[in-house]
FIKOLZA-1660 file (N, C-alpha, C; in steps of 0.1 Angstrom, whole numbers, plus 5000, padded with zeros to 4 digits):
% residues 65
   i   px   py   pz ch aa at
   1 5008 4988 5000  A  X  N
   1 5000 5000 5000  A  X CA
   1 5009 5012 5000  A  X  C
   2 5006 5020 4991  A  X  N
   2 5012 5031 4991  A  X CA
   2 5005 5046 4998  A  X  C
   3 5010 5046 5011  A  X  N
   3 5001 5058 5017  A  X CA
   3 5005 5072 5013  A  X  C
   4 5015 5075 5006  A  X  N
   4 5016 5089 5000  A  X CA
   4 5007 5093 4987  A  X  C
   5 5002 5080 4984  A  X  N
   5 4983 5084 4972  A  X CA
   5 4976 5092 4983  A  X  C
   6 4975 5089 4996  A  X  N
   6 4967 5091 5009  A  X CA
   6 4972 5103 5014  A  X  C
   7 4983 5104 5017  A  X  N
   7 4982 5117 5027  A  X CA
   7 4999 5116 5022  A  X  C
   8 5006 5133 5026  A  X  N
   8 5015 5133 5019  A  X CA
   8 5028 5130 5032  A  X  C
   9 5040 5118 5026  A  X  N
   9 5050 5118 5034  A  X CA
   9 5059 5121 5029  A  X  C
  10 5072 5128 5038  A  X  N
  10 5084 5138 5031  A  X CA
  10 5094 5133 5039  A  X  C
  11 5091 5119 5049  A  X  N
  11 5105 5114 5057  A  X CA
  11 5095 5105 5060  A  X  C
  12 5108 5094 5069  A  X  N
  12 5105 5085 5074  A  X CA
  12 5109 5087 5087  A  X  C
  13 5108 5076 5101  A  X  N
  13 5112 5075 5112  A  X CA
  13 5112 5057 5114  A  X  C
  14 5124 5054 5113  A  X  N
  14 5123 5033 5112  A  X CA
  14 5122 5037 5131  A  X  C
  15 5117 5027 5137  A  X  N
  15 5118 5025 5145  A  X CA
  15 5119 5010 5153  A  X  C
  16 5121 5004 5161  A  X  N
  16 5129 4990 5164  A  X CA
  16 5137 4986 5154  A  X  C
  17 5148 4996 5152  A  X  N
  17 5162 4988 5146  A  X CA
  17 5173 4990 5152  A  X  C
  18 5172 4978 5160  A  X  N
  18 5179 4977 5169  A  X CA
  18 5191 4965 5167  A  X  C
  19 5183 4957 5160  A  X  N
  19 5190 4945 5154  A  X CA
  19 5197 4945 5140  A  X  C
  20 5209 4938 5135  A  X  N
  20 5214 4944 5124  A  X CA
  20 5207 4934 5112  A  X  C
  21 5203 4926 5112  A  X  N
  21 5191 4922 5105  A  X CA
  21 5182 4927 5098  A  X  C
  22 5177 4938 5101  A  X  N
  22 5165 4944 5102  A  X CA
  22 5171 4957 5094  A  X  C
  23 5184 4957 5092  A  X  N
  23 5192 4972 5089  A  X CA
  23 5188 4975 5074  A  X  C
  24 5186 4965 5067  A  X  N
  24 5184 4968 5052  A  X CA
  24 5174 4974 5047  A  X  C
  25 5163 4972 5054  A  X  N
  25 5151 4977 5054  A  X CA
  25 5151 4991 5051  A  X  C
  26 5163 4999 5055  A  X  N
  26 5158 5014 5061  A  X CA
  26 5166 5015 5044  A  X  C
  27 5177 5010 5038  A  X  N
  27 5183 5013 5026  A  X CA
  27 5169 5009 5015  A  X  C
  28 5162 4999 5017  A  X  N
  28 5154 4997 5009  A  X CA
  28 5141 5005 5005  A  X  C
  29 5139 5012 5017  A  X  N
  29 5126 5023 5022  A  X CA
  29 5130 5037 5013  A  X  C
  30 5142 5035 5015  A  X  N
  30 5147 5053 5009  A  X CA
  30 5150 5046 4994  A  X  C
  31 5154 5040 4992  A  X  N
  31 5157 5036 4978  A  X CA
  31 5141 5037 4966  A  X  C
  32 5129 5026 4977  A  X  N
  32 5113 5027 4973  A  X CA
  32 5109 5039 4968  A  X  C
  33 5109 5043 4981  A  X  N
  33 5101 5059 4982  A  X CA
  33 5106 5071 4978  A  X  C
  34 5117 5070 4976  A  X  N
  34 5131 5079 4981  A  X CA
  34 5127 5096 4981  A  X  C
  35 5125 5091 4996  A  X  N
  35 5123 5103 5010  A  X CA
  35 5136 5100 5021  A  X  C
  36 5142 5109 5024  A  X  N
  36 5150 5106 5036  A  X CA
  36 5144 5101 5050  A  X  C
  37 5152 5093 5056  A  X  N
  37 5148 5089 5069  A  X CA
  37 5155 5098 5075  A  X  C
  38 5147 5105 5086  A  X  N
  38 5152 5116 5094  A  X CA
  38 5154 5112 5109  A  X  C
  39 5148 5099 5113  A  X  N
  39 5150 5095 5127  A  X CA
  39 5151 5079 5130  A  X  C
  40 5162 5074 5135  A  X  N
  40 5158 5056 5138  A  X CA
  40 5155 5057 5152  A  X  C
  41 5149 5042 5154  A  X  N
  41 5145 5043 5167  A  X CA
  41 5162 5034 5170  A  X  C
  42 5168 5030 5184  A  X  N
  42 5179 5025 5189  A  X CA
  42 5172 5014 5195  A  X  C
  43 5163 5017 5208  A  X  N
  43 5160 5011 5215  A  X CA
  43 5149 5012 5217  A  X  C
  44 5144 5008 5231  A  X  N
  44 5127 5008 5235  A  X CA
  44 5120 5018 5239  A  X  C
  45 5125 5027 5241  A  X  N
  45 5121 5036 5248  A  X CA
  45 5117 5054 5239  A  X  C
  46 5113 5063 5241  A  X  N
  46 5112 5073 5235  A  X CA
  46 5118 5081 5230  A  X  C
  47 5131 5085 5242  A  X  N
  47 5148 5091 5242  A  X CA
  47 5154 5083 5234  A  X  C
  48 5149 5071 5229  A  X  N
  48 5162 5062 5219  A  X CA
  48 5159 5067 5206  A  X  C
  49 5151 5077 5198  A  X  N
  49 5150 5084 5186  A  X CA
  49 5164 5089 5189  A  X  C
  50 5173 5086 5174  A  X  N
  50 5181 5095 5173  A  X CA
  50 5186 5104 5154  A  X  C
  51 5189 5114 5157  A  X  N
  51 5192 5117 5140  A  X CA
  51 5194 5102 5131  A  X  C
  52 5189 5102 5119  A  X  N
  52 5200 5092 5111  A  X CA
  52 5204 5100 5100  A  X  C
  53 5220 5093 5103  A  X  N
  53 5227 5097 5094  A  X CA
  53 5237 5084 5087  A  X  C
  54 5234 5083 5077  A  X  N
  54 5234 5073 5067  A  X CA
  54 5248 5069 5065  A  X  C
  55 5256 5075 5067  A  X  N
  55 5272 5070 5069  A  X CA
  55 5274 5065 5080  A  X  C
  56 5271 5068 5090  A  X  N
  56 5269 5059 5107  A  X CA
  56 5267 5048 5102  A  X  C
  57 5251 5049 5099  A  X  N
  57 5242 5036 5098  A  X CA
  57 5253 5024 5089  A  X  C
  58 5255 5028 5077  A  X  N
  58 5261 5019 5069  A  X CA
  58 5273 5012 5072  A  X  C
  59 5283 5022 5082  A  X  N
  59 5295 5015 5087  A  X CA
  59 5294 5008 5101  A  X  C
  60 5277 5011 5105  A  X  N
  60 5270 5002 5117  A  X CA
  60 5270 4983 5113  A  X  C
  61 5261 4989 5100  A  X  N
  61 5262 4975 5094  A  X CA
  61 5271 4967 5093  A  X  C
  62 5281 4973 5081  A  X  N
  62 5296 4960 5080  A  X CA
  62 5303 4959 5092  A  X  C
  63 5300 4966 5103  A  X  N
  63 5311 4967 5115  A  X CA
  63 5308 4951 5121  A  X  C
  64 5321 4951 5126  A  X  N
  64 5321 4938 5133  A  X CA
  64 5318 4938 5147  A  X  C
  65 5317 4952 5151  A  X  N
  65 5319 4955 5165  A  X CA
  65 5309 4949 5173  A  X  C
% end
């Protein structure tokens, strides 16, 4: 379903990506729609919104850390 037929969206906000599994999603959401993600969630809580910034994220991913 495409909800920008519906009402208009200009970002995203991923939220529970916490897991690196789950990380591709956010490359494939901006790639779909391509609208910037402006916020991931980290963790459970409401304070775990933080900026995303897409160079972090990416070297999140291949990191072995």
């Amino acid at each position: 379903l495409d909800f920008s037929k519906f009402i208009p969206v200009d970002s995203l906000i991923l939220t529970k990506m916490d897991g690196t599994a789950k990380g591709g999603i956010a490359l494939s959401m901006i790639d779909k729609l391509n609208i910037p993600v402006d916020f991931i969630g980290v963790g459970e809580g409401v304070d775990d919104f933080v900026p995303f910034e897409l160079e972090v994220f990416l070297k999140g991913l291949i990191s072995n850390d």
